[in-house]
Backbone bond lengths (Angstrom), bond angles and torsions (degrees), N, CA, C in turn:
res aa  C-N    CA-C-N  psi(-1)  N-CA   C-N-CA  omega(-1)  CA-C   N-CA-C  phi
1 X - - - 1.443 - - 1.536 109.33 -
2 X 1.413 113.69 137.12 1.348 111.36 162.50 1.075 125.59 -59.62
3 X 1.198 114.19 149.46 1.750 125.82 167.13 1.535 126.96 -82.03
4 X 1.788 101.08 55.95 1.505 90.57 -164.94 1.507 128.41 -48.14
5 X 1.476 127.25 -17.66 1.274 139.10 179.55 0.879 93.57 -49.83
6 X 1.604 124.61 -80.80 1.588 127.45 -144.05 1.659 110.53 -77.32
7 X 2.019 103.51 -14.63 1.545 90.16 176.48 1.777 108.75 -79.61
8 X 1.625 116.01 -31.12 1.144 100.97 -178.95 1.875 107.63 -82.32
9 X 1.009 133.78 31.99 1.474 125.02 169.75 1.156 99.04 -119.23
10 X 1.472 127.01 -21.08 1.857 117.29 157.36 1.198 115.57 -64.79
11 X 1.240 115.91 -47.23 1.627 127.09 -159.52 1.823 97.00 -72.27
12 X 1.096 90.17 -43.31 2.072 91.32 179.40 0.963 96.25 -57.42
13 X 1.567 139.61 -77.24 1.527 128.62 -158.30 1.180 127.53 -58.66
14 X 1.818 104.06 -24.83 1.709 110.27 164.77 1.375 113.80 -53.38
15 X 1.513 132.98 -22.31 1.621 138.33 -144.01 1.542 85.31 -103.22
16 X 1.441 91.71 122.60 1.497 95.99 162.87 1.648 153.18 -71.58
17 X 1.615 77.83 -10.05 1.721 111.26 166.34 1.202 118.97 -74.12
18 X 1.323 111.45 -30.48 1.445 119.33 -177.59 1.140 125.43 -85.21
19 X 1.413 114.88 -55.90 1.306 152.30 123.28 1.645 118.79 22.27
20 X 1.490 88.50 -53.77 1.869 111.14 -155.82 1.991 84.37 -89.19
21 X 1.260 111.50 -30.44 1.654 99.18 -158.05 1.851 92.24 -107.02
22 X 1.418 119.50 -6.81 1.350 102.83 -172.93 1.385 113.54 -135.13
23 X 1.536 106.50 10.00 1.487 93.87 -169.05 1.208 125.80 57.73
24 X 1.344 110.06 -165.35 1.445 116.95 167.51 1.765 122.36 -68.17
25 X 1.157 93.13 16.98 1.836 94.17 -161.34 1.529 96.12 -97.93
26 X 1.757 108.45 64.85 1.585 113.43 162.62 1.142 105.05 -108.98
27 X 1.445 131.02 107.50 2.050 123.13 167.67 1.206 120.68 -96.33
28 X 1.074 113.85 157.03 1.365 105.61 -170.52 1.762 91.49 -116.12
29 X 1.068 116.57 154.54 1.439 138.50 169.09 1.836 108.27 88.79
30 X 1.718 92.08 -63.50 1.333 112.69 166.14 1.322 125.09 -136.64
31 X 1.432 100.08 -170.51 1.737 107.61 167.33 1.635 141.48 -121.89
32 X 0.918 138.25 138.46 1.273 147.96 -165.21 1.796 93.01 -46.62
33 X 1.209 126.11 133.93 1.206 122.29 161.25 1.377 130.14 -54.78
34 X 1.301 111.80 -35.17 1.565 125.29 176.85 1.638 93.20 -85.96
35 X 1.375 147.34 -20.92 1.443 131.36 175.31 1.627 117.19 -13.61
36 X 0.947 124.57 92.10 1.382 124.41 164.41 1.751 115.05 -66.98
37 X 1.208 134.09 125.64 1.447 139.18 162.12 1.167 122.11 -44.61
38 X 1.764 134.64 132.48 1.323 98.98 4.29 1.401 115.06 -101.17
39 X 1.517 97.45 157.75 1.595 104.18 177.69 1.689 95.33 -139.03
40 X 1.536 92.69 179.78 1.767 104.14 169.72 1.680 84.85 -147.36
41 X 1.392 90.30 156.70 1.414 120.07 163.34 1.474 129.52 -142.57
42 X 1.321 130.75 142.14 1.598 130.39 -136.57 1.465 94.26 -125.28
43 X 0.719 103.06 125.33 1.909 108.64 171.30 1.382 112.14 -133.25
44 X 1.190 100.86 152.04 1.733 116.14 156.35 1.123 126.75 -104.94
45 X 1.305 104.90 114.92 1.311 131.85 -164.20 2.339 114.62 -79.05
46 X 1.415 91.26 -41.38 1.433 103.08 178.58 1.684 111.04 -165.12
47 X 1.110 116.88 139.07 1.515 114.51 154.78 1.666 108.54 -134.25
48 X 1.596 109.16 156.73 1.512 117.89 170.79 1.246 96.00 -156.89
49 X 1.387 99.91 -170.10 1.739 116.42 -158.13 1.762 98.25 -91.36
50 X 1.195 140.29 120.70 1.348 124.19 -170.69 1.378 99.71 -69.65
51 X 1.559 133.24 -27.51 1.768 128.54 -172.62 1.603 108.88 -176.11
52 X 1.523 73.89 82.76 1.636 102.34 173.02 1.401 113.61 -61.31
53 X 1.354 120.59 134.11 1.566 135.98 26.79 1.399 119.38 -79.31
54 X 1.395 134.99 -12.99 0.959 152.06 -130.09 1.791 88.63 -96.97
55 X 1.447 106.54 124.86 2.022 95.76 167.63 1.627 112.98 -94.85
56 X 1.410 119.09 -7.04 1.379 107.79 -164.65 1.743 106.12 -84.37
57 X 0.852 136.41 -35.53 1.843 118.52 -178.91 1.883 93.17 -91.25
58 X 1.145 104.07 152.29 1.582 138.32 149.16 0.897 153.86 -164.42
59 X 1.637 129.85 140.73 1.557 133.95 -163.28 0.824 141.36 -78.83
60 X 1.618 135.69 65.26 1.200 148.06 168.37 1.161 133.87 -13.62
61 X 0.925 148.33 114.08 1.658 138.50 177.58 2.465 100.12 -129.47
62 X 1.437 86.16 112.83 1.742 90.65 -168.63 1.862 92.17 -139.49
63 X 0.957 73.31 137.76 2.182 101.40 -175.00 1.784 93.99 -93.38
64 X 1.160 102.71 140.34 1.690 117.00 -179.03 1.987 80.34 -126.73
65 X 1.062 114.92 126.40 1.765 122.33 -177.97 1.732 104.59 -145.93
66 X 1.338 89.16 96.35 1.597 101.48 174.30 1.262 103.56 -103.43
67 X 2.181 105.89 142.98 0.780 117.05 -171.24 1.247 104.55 -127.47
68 X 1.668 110.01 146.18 1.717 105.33 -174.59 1.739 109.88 -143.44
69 X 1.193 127.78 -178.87 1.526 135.49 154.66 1.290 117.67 -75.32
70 X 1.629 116.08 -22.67 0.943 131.22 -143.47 1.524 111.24 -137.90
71 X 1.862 117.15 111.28 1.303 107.12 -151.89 1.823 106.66 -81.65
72 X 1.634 117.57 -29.09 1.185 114.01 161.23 1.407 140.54 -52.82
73 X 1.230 91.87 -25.61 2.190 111.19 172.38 1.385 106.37 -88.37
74 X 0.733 105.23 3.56 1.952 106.22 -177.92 1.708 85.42 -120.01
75 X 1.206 137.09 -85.59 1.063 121.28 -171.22 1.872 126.02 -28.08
76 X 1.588 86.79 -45.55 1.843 88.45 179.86 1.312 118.00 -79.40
77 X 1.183 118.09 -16.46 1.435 120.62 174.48 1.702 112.16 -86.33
78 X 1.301 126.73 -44.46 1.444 112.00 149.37 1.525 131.55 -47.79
79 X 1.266 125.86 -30.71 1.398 134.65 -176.34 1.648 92.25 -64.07
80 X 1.835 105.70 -61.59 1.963 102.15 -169.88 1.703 113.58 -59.12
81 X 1.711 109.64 -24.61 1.202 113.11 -171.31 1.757 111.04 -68.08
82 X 1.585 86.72 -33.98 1.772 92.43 -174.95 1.492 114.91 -67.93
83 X 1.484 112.58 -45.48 1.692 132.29 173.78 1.442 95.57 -44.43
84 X 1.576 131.51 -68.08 0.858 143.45 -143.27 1.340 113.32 -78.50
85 X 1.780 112.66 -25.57 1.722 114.79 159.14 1.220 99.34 -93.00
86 X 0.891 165.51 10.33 1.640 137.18 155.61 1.429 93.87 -90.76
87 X 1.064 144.93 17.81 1.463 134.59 159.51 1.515 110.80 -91.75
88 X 1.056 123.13 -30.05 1.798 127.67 -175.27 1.309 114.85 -56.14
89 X 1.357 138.69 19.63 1.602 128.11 -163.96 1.575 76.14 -108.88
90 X 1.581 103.12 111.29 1.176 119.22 -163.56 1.988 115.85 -152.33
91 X 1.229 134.90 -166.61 1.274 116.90 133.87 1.534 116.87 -113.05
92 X 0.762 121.16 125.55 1.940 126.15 169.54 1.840 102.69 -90.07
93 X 1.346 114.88 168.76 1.374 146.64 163.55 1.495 115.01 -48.62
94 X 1.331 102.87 -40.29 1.186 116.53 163.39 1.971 152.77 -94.36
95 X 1.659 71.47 1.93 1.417 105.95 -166.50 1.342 146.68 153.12
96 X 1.084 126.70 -167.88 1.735 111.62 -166.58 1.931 80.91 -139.33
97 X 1.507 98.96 138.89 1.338 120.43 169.74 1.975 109.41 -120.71
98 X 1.165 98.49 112.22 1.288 105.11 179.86 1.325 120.18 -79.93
99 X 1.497 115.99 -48.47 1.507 118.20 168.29 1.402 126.43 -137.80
100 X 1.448 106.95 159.50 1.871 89.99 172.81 1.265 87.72 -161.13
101 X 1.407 96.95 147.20 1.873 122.93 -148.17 1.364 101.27 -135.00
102 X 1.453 131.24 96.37 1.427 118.50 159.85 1.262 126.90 -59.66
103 X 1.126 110.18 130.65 1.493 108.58 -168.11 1.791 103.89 -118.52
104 X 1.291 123.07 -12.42 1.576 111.30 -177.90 1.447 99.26 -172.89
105 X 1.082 100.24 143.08 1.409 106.58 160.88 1.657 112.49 -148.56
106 X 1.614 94.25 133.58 1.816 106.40 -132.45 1.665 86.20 -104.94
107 X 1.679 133.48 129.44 1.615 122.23 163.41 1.709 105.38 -81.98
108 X 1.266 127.19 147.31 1.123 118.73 148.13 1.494 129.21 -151.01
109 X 1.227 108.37 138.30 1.669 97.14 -167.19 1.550 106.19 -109.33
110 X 1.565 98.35 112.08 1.926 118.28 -146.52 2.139 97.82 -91.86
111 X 1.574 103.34 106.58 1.562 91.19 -165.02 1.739 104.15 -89.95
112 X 1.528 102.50 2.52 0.935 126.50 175.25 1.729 129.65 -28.09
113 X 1.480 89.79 -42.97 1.946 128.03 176.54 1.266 93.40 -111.04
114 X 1.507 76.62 152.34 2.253 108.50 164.58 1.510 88.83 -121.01
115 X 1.078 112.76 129.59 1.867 121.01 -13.04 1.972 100.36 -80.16
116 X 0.796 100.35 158.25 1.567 110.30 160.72 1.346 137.10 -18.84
117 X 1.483 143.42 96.25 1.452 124.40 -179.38 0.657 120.73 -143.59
118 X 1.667 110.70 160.12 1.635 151.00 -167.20 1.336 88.26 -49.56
119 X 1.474 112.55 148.00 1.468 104.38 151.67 1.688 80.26 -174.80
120 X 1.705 95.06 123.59 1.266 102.93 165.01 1.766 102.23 -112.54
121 X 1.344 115.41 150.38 0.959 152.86 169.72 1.425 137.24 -99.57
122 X 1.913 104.38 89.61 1.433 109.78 -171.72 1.377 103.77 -90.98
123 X 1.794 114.05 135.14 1.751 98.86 157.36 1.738 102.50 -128.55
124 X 1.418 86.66 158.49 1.893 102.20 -160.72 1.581 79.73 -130.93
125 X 1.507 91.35 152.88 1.520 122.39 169.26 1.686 96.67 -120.43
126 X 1.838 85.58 128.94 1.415 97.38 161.78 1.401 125.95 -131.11
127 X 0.955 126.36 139.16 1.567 132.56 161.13 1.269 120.01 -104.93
128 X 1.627 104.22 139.62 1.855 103.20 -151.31 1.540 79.52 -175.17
129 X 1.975 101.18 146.65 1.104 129.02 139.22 1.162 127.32 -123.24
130 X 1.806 118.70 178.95 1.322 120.82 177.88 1.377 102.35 -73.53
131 X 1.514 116.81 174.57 1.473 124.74 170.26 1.641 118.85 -78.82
């Protein structure tokens, strides 16, 4: 199975849109406790077999959740993040991605932190095998 996490937390930092507003501050799984905003972090949310018996394709479902001070920099940086995964149906080193389907992109204003933050919430569906 692919590692969609770690391909979309390469592929984000390659994007220069992303890039430009977050630095290197893409994680995958989680986040640094000290993470200062903005950042994103990539998770996997679900995988299964798209048509079992078969092991080579499967359906990914992984959250890209950027977090900011700032509710316009969080919005625009999810918008390039979302553009920027439905472009990957590609082959990688690691594999071949056939499709990827935005399916939501979530606002939320997290009171969780001092001070308060943006954090929108993209999730993409992927389908992908190994090479």
């Amino acid at each position: 199975m692919v590692d969609t996490v770690a391909l979309l937390v390469r592929e984000l930092l390659a994007n220069p849109g992303v890039s430009a507003v977050l630095g290197s501050r893409v994680y995958g799984g989680s986040f640094p406790e000290d993470a200062a905003p903005p950042f994103a972090v990539v998770r996997g949310v679900s995988h299964s077999l798209t048509a079992p018996p078969s092991m080579e394709w499967w359906d990914s479902t992984v959250t890209i959740d950027i977090h900011s001070n700032d509710p316009i920099e969080s919005i625009s940086v999810a918008t390039k993040a979302a553009v920027h995964a439905a472009s990957l149906e590609d082959v990688y080193p690691e594999g071949a991605v056939a499709s990827v389907r935005l399916r939501d992109i979530l606002s939320i204003e997290d009171g969780a932190f001092t001070p308060t933050r943006s954090r929108n919430i993209v999730t993409v569906a992927i389908t992908a095998r190994n090479n």
